[in-house]
C-alpha positions in Angstrom: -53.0 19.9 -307.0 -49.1 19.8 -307.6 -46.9 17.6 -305.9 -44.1 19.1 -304.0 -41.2 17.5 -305.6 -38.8 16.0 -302.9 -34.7 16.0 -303.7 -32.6 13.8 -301.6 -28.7 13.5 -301.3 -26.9 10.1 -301.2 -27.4 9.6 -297.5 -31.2 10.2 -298.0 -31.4 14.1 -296.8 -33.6 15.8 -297.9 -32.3 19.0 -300.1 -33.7 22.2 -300.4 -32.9 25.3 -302.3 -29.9 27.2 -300.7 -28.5 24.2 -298.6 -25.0 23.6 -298.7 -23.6 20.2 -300.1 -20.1 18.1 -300.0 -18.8 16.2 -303.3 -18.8 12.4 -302.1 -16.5 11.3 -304.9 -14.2 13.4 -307.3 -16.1 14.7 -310.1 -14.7 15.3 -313.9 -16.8 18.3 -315.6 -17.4 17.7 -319.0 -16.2 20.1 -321.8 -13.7 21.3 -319.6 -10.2 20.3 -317.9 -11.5 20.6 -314.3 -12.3 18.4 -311.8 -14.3 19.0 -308.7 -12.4 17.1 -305.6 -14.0 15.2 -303.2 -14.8 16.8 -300.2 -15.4 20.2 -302.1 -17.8 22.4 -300.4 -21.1 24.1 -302.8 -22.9 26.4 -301.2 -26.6 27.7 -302.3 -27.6 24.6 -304.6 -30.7 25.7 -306.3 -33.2 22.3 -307.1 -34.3 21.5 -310.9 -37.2 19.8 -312.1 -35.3 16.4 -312.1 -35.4 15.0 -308.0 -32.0 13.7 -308.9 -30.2 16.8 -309.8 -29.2 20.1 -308.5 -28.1 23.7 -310.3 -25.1 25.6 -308.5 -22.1 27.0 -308.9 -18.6 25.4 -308.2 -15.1 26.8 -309.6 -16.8 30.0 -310.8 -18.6 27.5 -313.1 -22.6 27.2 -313.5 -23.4 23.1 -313.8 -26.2 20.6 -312.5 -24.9 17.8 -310.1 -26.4 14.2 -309.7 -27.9 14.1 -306.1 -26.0 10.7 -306.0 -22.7 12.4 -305.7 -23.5 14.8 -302.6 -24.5 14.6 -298.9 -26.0 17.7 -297.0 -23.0 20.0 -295.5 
């Protein structure tokens, strides 16, 4: 039997696919010259295989986010 794999923010929410999340702290992406500003809204966060990180989209950009940067919106 599989486990069902459980994905928590930083406040200890649980996450599922198509919440909505806010950045807790402003975020550099790497490779590129943008940051992601505290307090920025993602919508529709899709979960991974890692319990501490998320897929979604953010500045027209697809990249995983540590679960420890983001609270449920």
């Amino acid at each position: 039997m599989e486990e069902e794999l459980i994905v928590k923010d930083s406040n200890g929410n649980r996450l599922k696919d198509g919440d909505s999340v806010i950045l807790i702290k402003s975020l550099p992406v790497k490779g590129t010259s943008v940051t992601l500003k505290k307090g920025m809204v993602i919508k529709n966060i899709k979960l991974t295989d890692d319990p501490k990180e998320v897929d979604c989209k953010a500045d027209k950009m697809r990249i995983v986010l540590k679960t420890e940067f983001l609270k449920k919106g």
